[in-house]
N, C-alpha and C positions, 0 to 999 in steps of 0.2 A: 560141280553144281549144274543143275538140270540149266538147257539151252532157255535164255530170254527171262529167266527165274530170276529178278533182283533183289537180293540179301539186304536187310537195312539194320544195322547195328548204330542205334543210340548210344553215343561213344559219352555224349554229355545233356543232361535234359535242364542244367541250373541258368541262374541266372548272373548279372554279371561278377558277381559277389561269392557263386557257389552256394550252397546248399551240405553244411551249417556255415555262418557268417563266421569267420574269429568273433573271440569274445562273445559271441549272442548269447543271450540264457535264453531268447524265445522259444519255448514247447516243442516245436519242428524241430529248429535246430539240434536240439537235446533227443531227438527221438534216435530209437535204436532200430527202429524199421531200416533195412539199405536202401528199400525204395523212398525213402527220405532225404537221401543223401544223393547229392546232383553237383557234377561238376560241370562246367563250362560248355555252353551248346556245341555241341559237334554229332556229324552223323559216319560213317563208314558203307558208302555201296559198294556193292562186289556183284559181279556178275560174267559169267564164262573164267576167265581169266582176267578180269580187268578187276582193279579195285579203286576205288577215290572216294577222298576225304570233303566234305564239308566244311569250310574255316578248319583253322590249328590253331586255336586259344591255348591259355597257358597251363591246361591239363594236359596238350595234346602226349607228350611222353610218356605220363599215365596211362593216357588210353589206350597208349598202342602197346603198352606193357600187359595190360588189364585182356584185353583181345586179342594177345597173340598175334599181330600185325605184323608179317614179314616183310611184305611192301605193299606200297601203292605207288598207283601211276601218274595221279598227281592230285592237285590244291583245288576246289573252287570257294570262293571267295565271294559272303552274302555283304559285307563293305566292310572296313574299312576300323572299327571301331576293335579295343586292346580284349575284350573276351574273345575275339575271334580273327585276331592274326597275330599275338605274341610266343607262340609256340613257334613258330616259321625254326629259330637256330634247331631245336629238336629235330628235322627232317633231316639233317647229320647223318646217320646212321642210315636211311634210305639212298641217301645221294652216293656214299663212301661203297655200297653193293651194287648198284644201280646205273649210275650216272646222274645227267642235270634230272632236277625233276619239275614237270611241267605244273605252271601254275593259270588257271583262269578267273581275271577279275576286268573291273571297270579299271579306265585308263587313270580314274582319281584314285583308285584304292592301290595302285601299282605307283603310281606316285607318292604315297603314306607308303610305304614298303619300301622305298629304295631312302626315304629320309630316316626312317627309324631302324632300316638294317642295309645304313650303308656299305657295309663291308660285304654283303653278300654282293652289292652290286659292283663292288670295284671292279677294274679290266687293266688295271696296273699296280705291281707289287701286291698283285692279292695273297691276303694269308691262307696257307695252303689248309688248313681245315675248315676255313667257312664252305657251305655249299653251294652249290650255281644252278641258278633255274632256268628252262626255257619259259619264257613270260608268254602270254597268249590275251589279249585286249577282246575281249567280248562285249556287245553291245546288244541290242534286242534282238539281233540274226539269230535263230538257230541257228546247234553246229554241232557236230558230231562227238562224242567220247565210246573210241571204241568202236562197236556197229551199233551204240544208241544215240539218237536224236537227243539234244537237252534244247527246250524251248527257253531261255529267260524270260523272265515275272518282275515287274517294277513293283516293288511295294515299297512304302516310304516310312518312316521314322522321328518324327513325325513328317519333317521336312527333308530329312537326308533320303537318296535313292537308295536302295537297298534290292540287291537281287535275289529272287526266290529263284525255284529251277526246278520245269519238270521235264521228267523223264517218262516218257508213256501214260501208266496208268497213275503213274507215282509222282507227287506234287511235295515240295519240301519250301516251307514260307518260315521265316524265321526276322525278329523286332521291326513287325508292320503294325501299324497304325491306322495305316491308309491302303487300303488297295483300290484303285480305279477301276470302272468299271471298264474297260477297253482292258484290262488283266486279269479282272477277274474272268473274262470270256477267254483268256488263256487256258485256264482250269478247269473249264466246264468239260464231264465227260471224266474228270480224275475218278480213280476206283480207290484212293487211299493218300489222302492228305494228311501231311504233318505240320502242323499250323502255333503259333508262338500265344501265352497265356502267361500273362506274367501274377495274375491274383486275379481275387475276387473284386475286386474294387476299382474304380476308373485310375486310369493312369496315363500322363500327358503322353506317351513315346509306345507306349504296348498297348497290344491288345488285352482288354480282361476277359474274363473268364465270361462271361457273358456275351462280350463281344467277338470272340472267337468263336461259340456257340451259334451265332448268328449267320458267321461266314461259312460254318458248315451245313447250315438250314438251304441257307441260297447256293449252294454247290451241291451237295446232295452225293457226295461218297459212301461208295459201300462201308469204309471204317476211317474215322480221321484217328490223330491221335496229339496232342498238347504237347508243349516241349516250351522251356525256357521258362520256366515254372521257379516263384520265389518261396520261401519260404512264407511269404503272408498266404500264398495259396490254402494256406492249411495241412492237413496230413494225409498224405496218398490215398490210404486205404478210405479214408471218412469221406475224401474230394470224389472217389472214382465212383462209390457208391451214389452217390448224388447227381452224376449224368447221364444225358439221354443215351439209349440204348444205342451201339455201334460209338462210339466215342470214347476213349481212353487216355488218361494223362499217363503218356509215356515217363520212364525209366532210366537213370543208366543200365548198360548193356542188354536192356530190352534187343531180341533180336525178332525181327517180320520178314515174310516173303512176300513179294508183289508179283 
């Protein structure tokens, strides 16, 4: 991979249900389009030699079957909530090649992690196939992954904190509601944001589709692109046709380079 080239592989663009629902007969659901079909948000960057994942929801085994995923070098962690940290036993197969694998979150979301997999965190009579992480507590500081900068992004849910993360030119916001104005001046200057839409329609916890539309107006990137997309969205191809130029409702395994 060319030097400073950041690989973006949309591991998961659904919402926290996935993309068809069980049981749904709704039209989406039913559709045979693939870009219809959306499992659990998660992203995959790579660059030089470094790889890391975005949340491990409970696709993440999927996805890393689906992309061919030899390793990654570790977790970062947008909060705290079950689409986007119950895949964590899956990193098994990394740790057992590998060693511990490093994970970055808030000190609340590392806290929900050691209650809902406390076996991972044992340090007596641990079972010898759970996996062991080095943990790493991140808060507004930048900090290094690799030789790239990642800036943290508070964005909220409506009221939960939830961290976005960017990396250079590349900005990654996922179940914001809320972004303040003192973060949005974090992303000013981004050349490619991927930004959370959960429909057309208001909704108490996501952004909609109009509402994310907006936050790309006031940022003003070369190309955004939608993720966390319900099936109320409508249908890819009919949804994409109907956006301002430079703006895209991202994919599973969509792949970009920034």
């Amino acid at each position: 991979m060319k030097n400073n080239v950041l690989k973006v592989t949309f591991l998961g663009t659904g919402t926290s249900q996935g993309v068809p629902i069980i049981g749904s007969e709704h039209p989406v659901c039913l559709s045979k389009d693939p870009k219809d079909k959306r499992l659990r948000v998660s992203v995959l960057l790579e660059w030089e030699d470094y790889a890391y994942v975005i949340d491990c929801g409970p696709d993440f085994r999927q996805q890393m079957l689906a992309n061919n995923v030899k390793k990654i070098d570790g977790i970062l962690y947008t909060h705290e909530h079950n689409d986007h940290v119950v895949g964590l036993d899956d990193v098994r197969p990394f740790y057992f090649r590998q060693g511990n694998i490093s994970t970055y979150s808030h000190k609340r979301v590392l806290e929900s992690l050691k209650h809902r997999f406390e076996y991972v965190f044992e340090t007596e009579n641990k079972y010898p196939g759970a996996p062991t992480l080095d943990t790493n507590i991140i808060d507004d500081s930048p900090f290094m992954l690799g030789n790239k900068e990642v800036v943290p992004v508070n964005v909220y849910h409506p009221e939960l904190q939830v961290y976005g993360f960017r990396f250079g030119d590349f900005a990654y916001i996922t179940d914001a509601k809320v972004i303040p104005d003192q973060e949005l001046d974090k992303l000013k200057g981004v050349k490619t944001l991927v930004l959370n839409a959960l429909r057309k329609e208001e909704h108490r916890s996501h952004f909609s589709l109009e509402q994310a539309i907006d936050v790309v107006d006031i940022l003003k990137p070369e190309q955004a692109y939608f993720t966390h997309i319900s099936h109320h969205m409508g249908f890819h191809e009919e949804v994409q046709k109907e956006l301002p130029e430079g703006i895209y409702l991202a994919y599973d395994n969509l792949q970009i380079e920034v």
